[in-house]
C-alpha positions as CSV (number, residue, x, y, z in Angstrom):
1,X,0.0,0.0,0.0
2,X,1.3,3.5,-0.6
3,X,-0.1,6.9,0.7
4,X,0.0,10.4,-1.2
5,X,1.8,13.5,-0.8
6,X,0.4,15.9,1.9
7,X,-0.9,12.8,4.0
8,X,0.0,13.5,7.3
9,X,1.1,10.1,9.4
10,X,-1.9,8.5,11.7
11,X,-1.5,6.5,14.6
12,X,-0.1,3.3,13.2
13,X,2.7,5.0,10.5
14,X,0.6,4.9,7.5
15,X,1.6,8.7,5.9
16,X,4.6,9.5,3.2
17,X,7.5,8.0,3.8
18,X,10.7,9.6,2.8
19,X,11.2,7.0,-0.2
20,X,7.4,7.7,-2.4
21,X,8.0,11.6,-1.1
22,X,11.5,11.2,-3.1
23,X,9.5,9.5,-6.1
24,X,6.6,11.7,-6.7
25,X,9.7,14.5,-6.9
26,X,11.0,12.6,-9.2
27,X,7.9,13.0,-11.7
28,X,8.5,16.5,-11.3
29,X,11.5,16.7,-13.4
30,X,13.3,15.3,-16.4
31,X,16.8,14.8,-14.9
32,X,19.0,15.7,-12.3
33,X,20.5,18.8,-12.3
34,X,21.2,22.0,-10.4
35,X,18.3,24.3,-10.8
36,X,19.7,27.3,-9.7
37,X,22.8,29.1,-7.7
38,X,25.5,27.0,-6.8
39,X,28.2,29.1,-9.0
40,X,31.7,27.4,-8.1
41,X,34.8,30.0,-8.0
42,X,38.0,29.5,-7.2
43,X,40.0,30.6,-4.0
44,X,43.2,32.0,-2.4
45,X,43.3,28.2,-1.0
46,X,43.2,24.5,-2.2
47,X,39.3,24.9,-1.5
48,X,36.4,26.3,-3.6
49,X,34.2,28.7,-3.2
50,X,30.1,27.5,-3.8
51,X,27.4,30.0,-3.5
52,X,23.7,29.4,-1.9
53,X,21.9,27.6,-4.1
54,X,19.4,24.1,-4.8
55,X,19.6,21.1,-7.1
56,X,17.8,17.9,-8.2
57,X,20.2,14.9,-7.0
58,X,19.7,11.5,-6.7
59,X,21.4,8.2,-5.6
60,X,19.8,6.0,-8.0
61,X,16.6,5.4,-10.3
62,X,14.9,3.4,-7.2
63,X,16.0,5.7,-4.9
64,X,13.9,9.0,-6.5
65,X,15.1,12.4,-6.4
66,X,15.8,14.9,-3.8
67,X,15.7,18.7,-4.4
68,X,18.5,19.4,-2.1
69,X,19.5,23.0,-0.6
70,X,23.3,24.3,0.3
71,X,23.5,27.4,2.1
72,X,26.9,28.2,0.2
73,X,30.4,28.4,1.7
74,X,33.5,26.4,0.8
75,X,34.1,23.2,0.0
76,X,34.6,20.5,3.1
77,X,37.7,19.2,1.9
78,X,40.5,20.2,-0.5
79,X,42.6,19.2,-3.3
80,X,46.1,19.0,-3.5
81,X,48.3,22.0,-5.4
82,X,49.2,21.8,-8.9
83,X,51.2,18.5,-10.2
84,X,55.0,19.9,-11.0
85,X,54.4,18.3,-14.6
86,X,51.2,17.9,-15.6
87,X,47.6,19.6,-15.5
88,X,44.4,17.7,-13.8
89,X,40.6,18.2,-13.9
90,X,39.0,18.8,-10.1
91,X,35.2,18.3,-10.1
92,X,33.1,19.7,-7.5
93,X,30.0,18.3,-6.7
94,X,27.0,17.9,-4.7
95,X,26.3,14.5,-2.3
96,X,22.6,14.7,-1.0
97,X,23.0,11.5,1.1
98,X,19.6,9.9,1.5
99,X,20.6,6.9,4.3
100,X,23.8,5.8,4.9
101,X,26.2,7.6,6.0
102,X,24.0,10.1,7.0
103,X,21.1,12.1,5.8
104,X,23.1,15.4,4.9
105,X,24.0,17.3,1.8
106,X,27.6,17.5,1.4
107,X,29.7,19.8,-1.3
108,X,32.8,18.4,-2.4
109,X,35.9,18.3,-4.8
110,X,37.0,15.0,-6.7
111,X,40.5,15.4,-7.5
112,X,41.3,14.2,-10.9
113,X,44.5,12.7,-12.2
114,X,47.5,14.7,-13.5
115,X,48.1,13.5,-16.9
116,X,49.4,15.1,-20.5
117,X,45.8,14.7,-21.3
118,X,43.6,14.7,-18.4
119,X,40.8,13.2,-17.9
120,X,37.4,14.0,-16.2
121,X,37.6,12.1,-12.9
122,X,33.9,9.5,-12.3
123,X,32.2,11.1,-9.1
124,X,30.6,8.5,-6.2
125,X,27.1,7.3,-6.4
126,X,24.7,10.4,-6.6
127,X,27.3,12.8,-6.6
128,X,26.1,15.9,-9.2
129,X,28.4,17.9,-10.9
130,X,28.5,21.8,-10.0
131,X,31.4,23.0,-11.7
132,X,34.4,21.1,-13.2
133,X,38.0,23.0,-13.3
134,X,41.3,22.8,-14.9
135,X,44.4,22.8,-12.2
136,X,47.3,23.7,-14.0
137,X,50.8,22.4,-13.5
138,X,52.0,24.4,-10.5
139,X,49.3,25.6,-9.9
140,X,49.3,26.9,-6.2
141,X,45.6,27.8,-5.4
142,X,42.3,26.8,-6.7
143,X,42.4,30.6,-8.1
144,X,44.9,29.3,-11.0
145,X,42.0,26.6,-12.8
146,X,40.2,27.6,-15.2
147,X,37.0,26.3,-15.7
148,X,36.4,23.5,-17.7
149,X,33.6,22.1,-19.8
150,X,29.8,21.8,-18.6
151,X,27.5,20.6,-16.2
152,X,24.1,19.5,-16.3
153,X,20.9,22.1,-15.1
154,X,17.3,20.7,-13.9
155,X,14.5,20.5,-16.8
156,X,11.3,20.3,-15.2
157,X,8.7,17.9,-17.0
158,X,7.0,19.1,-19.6
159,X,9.0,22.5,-20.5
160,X,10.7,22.4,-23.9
161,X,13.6,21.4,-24.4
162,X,14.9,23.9,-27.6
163,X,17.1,22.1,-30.3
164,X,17.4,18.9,-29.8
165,X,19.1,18.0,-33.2
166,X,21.1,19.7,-35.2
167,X,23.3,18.6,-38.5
168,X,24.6,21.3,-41.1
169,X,25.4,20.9,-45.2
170,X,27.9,23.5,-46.4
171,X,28.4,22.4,-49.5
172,X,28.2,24.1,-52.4
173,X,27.8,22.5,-55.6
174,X,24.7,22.1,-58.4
175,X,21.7,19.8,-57.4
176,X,21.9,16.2,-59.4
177,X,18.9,16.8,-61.8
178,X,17.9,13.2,-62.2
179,X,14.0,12.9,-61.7
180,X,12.9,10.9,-59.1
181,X,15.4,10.7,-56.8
182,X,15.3,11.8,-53.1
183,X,18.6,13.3,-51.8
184,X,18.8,13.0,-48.0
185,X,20.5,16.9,-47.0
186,X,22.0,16.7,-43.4
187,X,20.8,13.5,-41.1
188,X,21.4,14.1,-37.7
189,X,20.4,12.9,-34.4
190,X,18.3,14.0,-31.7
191,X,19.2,14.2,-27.7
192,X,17.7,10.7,-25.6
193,X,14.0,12.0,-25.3
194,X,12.6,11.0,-21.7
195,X,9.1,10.9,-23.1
196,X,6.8,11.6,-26.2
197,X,7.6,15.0,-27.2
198,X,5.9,17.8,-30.6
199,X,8.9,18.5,-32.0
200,X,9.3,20.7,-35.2
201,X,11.9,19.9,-38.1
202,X,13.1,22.5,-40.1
203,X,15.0,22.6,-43.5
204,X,16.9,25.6,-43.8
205,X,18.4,26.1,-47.2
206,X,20.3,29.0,-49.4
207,X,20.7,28.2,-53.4
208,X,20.1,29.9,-56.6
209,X,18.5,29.5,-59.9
210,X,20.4,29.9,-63.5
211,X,19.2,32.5,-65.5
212,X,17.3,34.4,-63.5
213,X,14.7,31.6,-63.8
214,X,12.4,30.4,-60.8
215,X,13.3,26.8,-59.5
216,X,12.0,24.9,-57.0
217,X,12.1,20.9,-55.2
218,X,10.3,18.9,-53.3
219,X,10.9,18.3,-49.9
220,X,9.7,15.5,-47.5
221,X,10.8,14.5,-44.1
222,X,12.3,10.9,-42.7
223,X,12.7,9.7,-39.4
224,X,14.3,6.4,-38.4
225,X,14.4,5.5,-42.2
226,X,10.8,6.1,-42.1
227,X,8.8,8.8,-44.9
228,X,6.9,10.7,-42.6
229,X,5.4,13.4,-45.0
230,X,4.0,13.3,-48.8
231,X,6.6,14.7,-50.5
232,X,4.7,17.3,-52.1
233,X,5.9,20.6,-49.9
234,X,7.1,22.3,-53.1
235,X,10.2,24.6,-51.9
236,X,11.2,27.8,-54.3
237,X,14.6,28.7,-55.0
238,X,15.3,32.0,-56.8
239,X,17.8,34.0,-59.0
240,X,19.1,35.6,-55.7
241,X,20.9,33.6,-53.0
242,X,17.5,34.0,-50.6
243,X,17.8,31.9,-47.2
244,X,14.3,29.9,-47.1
245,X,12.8,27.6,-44.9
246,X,10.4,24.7,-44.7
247,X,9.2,22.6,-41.3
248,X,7.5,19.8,-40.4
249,X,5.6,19.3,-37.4
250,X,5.7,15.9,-35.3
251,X,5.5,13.9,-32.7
252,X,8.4,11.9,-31.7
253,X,8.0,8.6,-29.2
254,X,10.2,8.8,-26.2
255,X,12.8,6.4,-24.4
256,X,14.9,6.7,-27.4
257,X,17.4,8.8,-29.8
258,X,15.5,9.2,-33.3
259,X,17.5,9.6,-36.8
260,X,15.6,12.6,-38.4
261,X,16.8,14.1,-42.3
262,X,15.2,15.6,-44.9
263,X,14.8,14.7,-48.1
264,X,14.9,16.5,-51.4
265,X,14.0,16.4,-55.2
266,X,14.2,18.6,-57.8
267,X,11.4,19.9,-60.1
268,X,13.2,18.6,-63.4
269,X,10.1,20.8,-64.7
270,X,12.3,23.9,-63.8
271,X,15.6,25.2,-64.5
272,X,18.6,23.3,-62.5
273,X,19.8,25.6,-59.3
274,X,22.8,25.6,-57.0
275,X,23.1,25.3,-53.1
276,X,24.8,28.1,-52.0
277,X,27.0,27.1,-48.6
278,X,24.1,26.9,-46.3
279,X,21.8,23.9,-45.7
280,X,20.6,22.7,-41.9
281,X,18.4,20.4,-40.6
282,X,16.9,21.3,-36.8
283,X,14.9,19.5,-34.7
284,X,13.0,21.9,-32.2
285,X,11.2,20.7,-29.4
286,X,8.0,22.2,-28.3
287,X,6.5,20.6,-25.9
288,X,5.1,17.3,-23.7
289,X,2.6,14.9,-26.3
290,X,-0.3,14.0,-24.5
């Protein structure tokens, strides 16, 4: 039996208990992730500075998620100065310990490994990257790193999520003019979708007619290998090097990656045309699919 959020305890311990108050948080959100605060900065000393902030942690799937609160101050341990030889990447991160040890959230450095080419350091179980930084060799204080690459921020469910796929054509050469073909344009590959999600594809495409004739194609869109539109979207291209644009609306299934391109032929009707430099395919998200 399980109980529901805001149920206060009766006399013989039926309430929420700390494990489905950590799961219905988890529904709340698409992944762990700081959600705001937190900014890491380096010191006079081998510790780091971490403002007052909250993030979504977690020590496993089963476990649920906690949205945990630090108060800000320094790090509770250090990391060693600057290798004589070699540079190292120090990750500082949050612990939000739900059991064992104890039931605190903890802010803490993981030193990483001098090397010629250093590597990010793997954190403990449910340990949340806030800020990852690059100690140089000899470097004295945690002043001297530079920050290094990204972390990860909180999505709640059901916001969008922007681009989620992105793949770009520069090329520019003449369109084949051979009827009936479909020429994929720039296939790429969206971000691991937690759940159903409308997404938009857009084609975005620069390329020019020969003598100053009108041109056009047809354009149709293809996910995992799969047609997903008509084909008849007829596309203009003109004398001038004008940037256009077509889209597709869809829905795309989550708990997966999806291959998404779009497809192209020409209207051998027309006069041939060039693409000029500047061909994209985008996949935008919008929103949750109910």
């Amino acid at each position: 039996m399980t109980t529901a959020l805001g149920v206060d305890v009766d006399k013989n311990g039926n309430g929420v208990d700390p494990l489905t108050h950590r799961q219905i948080i988890k529904q709340h959100w698409n992944n762990t992730g700081i959600m705001g605060g937190l900014t890491v900065s380096g010191r006079s000393d081998l510790r780091y500075q971490v403002s007052a902030g909250t993030a979504v942690c977690s020590m496993g799937d089963a476990d649920g998620y906690t949205e945990a609160y630090w108060p800000g101050g320094t790090t509770e341990n250090t990391v060693s100065a600057g290798d004589g030889t070699y540079a190292r990447i120090d990750v500082v991160y949050m612990l939000a310990n739900t059991g064992t040890p104890d039931n605190l959230v903890h802010v803490l450095i993981k030193q990483g490994t001098p090397a010629a080419s250093p590597t990010i350091p793997g954190l403990p179980v449910g340990g949340l990257a806030l800020a990852m930084f690059l100690m140089p060799a000899g470097g004295g204080t945690t002043g001297a790193a530079a920050r290094y690459g990204d972390v990860d921020y909180a999505i709640p469910y059901g916001v969008g999520l922007d681009r989620i796929g992105y793949q770009a054509n520069t090329g520019t050469l003449t369109q084949d003019w051979r009827p009936n073909i479909w020429w994929g344009q720039a296939a790429c590959t969206t971000k691991y979708l937690p759940m159903d999600r409308s997404v938009t594809v857009r084609f975005v495409y620069r390329a020019s007619s020969a003598d100053e004739a009108l041109s056009s194609f047809y354009a149709r869109l293809k996910v995992d290998g799969q047609v997903m539109s008509d084909g008849k979207d007829e596309c203009p291209v003109f004398p001038v090097w004008a940037r256009q644009q077509v889209s597709f609306p869809i829905v795309l299934s989550g708990g997966r990656t999806h291959s998404v391109d779009v497809e192209v032929r020409p209207n051998t009707n027309r006069k041939a045309f060039k693409w000029q430099g500047l061909r994209y395919v985008e996949v935008v998200d919008g929103s949750v699919a109910k």
